[in-house]
C-alpha positions as CSV (number, residue, x, y, z in Angstrom):
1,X,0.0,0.0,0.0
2,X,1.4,3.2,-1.0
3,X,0.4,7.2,-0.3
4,X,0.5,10.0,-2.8
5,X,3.2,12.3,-1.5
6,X,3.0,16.0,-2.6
7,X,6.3,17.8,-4.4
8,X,7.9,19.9,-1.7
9,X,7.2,22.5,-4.7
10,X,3.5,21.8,-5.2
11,X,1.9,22.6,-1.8
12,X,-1.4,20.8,-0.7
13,X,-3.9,23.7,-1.1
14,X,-7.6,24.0,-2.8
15,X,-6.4,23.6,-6.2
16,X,-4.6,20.3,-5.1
17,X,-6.9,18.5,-3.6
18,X,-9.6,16.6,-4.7
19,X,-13.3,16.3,-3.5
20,X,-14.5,16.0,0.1
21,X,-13.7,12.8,1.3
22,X,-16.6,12.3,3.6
23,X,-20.0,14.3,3.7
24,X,-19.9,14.8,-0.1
25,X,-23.4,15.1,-0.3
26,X,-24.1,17.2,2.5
27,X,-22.9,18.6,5.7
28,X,-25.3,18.9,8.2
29,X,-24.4,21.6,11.2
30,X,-26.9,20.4,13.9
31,X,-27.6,23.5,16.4
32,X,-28.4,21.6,19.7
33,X,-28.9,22.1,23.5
34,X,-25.8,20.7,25.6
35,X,-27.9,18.7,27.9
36,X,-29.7,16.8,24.6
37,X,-28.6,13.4,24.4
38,X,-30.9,11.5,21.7
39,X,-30.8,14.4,18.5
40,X,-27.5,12.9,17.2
41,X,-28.7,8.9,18.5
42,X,-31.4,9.7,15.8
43,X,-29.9,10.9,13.3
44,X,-27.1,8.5,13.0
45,X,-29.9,6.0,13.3
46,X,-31.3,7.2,9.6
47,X,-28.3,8.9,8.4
48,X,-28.2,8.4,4.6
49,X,-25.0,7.5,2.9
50,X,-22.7,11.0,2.3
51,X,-24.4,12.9,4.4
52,X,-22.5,13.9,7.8
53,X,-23.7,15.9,11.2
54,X,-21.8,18.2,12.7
55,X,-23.0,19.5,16.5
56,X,-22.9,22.7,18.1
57,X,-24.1,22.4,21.4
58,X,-25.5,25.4,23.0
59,X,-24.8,26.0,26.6
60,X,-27.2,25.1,29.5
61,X,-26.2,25.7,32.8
62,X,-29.3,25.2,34.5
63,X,-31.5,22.4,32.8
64,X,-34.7,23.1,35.3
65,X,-38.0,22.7,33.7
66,X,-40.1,22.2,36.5
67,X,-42.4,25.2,36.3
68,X,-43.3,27.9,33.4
69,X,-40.5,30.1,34.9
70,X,-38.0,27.5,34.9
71,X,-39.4,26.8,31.0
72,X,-38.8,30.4,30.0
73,X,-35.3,30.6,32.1
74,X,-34.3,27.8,30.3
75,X,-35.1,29.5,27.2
76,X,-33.2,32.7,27.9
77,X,-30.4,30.4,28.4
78,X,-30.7,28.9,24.7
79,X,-31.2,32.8,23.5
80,X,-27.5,33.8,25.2
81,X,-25.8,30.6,23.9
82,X,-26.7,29.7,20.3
83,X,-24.8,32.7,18.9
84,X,-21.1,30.7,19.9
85,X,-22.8,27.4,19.3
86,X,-23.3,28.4,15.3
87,X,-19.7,30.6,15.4
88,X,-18.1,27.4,16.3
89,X,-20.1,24.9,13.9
90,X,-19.8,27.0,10.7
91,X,-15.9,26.5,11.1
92,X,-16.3,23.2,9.6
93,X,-17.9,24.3,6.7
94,X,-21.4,22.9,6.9
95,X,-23.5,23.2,4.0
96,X,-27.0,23.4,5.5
97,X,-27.9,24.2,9.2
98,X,-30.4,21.9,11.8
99,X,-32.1,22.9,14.2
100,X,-31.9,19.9,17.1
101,X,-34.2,21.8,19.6
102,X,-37.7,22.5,19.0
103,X,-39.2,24.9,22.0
104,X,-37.4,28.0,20.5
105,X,-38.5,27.6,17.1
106,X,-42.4,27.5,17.9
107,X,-42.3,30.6,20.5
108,X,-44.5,33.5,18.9
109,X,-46.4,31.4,16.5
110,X,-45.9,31.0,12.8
111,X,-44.0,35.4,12.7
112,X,-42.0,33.8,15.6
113,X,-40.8,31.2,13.5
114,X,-39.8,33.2,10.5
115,X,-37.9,35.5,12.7
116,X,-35.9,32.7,14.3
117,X,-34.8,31.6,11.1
118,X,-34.0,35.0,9.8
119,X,-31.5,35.7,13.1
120,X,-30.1,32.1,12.3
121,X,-29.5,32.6,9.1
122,X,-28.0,36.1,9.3
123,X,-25.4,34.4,12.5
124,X,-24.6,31.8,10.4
125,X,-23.1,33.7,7.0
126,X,-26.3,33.1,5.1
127,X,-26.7,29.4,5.7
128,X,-30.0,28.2,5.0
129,X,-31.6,26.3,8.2
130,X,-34.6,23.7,9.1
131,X,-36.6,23.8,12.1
132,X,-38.9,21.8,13.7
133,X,-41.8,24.2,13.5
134,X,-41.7,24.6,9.9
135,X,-40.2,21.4,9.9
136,X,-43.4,19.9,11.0
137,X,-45.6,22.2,9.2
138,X,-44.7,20.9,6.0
139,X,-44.8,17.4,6.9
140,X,-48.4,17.9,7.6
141,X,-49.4,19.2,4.5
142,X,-47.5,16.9,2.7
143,X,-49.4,14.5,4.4
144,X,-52.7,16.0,4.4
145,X,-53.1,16.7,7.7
146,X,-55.6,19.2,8.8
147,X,-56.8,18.3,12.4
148,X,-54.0,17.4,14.7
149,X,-53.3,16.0,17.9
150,X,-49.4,17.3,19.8
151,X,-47.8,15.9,22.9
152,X,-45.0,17.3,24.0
153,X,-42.0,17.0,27.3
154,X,-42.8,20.4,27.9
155,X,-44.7,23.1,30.1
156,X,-48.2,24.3,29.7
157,X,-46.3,28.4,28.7
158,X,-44.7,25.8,26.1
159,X,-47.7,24.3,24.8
160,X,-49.1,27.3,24.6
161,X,-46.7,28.4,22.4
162,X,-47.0,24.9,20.1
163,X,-50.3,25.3,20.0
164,X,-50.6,28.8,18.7
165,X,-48.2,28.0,15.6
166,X,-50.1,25.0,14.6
167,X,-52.9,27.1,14.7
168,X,-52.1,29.8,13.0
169,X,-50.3,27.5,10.2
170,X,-53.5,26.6,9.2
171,X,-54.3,23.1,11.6
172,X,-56.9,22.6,13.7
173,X,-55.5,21.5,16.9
174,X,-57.6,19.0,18.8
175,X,-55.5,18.5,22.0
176,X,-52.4,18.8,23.3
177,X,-50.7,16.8,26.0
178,X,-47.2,18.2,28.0
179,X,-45.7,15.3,29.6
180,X,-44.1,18.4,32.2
181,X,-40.9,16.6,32.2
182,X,-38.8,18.6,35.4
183,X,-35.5,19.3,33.8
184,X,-33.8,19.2,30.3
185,X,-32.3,15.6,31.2
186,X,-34.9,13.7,32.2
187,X,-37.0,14.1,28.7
188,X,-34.8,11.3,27.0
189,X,-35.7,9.2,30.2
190,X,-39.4,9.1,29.3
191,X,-40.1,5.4,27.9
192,X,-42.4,3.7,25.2
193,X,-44.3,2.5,27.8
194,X,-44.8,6.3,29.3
195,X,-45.8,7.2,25.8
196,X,-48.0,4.3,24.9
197,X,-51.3,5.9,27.3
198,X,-50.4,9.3,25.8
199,X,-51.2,8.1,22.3
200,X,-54.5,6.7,23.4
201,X,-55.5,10.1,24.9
202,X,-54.6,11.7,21.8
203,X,-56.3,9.6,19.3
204,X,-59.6,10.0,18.2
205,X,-61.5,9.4,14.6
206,X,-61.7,13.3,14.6
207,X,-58.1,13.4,14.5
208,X,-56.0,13.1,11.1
209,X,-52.0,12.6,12.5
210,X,-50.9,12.9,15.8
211,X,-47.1,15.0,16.2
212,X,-44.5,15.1,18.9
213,X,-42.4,18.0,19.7
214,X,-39.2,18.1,21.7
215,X,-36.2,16.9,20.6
216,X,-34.7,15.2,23.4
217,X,-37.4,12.3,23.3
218,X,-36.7,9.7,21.3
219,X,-39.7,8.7,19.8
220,X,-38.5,8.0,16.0
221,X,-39.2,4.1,16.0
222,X,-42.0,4.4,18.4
223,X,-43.6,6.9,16.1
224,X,-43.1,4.3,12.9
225,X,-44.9,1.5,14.9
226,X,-47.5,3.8,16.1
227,X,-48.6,4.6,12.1
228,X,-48.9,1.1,10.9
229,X,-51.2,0.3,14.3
230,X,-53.1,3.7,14.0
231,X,-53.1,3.9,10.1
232,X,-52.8,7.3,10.7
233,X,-49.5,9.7,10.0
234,X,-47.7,9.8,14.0
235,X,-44.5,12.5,13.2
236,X,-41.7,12.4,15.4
237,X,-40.3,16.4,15.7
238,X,-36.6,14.2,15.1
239,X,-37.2,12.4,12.0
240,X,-39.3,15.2,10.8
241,X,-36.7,18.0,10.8
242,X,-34.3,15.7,8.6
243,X,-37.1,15.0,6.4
244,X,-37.4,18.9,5.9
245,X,-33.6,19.2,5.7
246,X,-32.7,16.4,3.0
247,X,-35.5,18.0,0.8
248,X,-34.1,21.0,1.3
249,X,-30.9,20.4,0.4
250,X,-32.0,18.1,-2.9
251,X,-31.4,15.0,-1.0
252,X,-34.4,13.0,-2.6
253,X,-33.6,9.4,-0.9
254,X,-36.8,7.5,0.3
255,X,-35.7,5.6,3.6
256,X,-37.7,3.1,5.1
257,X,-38.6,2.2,8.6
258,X,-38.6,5.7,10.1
259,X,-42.2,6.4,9.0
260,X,-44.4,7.6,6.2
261,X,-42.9,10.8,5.5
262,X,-39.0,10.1,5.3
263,X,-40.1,6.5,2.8
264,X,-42.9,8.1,0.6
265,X,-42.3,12.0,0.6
């Protein structure tokens, strides 16, 4: 086995070298809270081949969620840290940006949203970004989803929040469950089993897909499982926002086993 070794004239710069060498198809920067353990789980769960994540983990110091105020502290902490998070990411030269939280990107409904995205994409040098909200949005129409059922880790000042974007989007939004999870950690220690009475609460023959938010539950094969019982589109916020993000980015591949909108849309 032998190495090409460059001249000591000809030195190894752009013109050089050849294509990337991993993540030819894409480079993913994933924008995510440091105290989130299950984005990146998921993601290399359905990762297609050439496409790589790259996290930026935004600092939480206190990861309390045991009350509204704790929710909105919580969020003031996300607000403070996500400008370094996206300086640091961008230095690997990412091609497309991810959202990997969701609470931010729903807060003051569907001009909320838009905003977020604008900030984001100004921070990040004009990098185009995905989101759960709108992430989710379009998912539903693709779909056709009109009346909706949401549960959620979060707070009621949080679901308040979900609920008012859905809304406003255009969905009717039949109910919506917060599971009031008491800090940022414990959300990826809810269970299937937790979940499983959740679901029946939720359903209903007036109800056309049933979507979870927060992006520290894992709920990607759960939510797969759930649609083939149901017969009705169940979205997790996970496999959702790289749905949104392949499309966006002209990654057309239809993968399997992660639910009706990553294998037919």
């Amino acid at each position: 086995m032998s190495c090409w070794v460059v001249p000591r004239d000809q030195p190894m710069d752009e013109d050089t070298l050849g294509e990337q060498v991993v993540g030819e198809r894409g480079r993913i920067a994933v924008i995510a809270p440091s105290t989130n353990t299950v984005v990146e789980h998921d993601l290399a769960m359905i990762r297609p081949k050439g496409i790589t994540f790259h996290t930026g983990r935004m600092y939480i110091e206190n990861p309390s969620l045991d009350s509204d105020e704790a929710f909105e502290r919580l969020l003031h902490e996300i607000r403070q840290s996500i400008t370094i998070a996206i300086r640091d990411v961008i230095t690997c030269e990412p091609t497309y940006l991810m959202m990997g939280m969701s609470a931010e990107t729903f807060w003051g409904g569907v001009a909320g949203n838009i905003a977020f995205e604008d900030r984001v994409r100004r921070q990040s040098n004009g990098l185009d970004v995905s989101t759960g909200a709108s992430a989710c949005r379009d998912a539903l129409r693709a779909l056709g989803a009109e009346r909706i059922s949401v549960f959620s880790p979060y707070q009621p000042v949080a679901d308040q929040q979900v609920s008012t974007f859905f809304t406003e989007a255009g969905f009717e939004v039949v109910a919506v469950t917060g599971l009031r999870c008491s800090s940022a950690t414990a959300i990826a220690k809810v269970t299937p089993a937790m979940l499983t009475p959740v679901i029946e609460s939720l359903d209903g023959p007036d109800v056309d897909a049933i979507v979870q938010v927060g992006t520290n539950l894992s709920f990607v094969q759960q939510a797969a499982q759930l649609e083939h019982e149901l017969g009705k589109p169940v979205l997790s916020i996970n496999v959702a926002t790289l749905w949104h993000t392949l499309r966006a980015t002209g990654i057309d591949d239809r993968i399997s086993g992660f639910g009706r909108i990553l294998a037919e849309h």
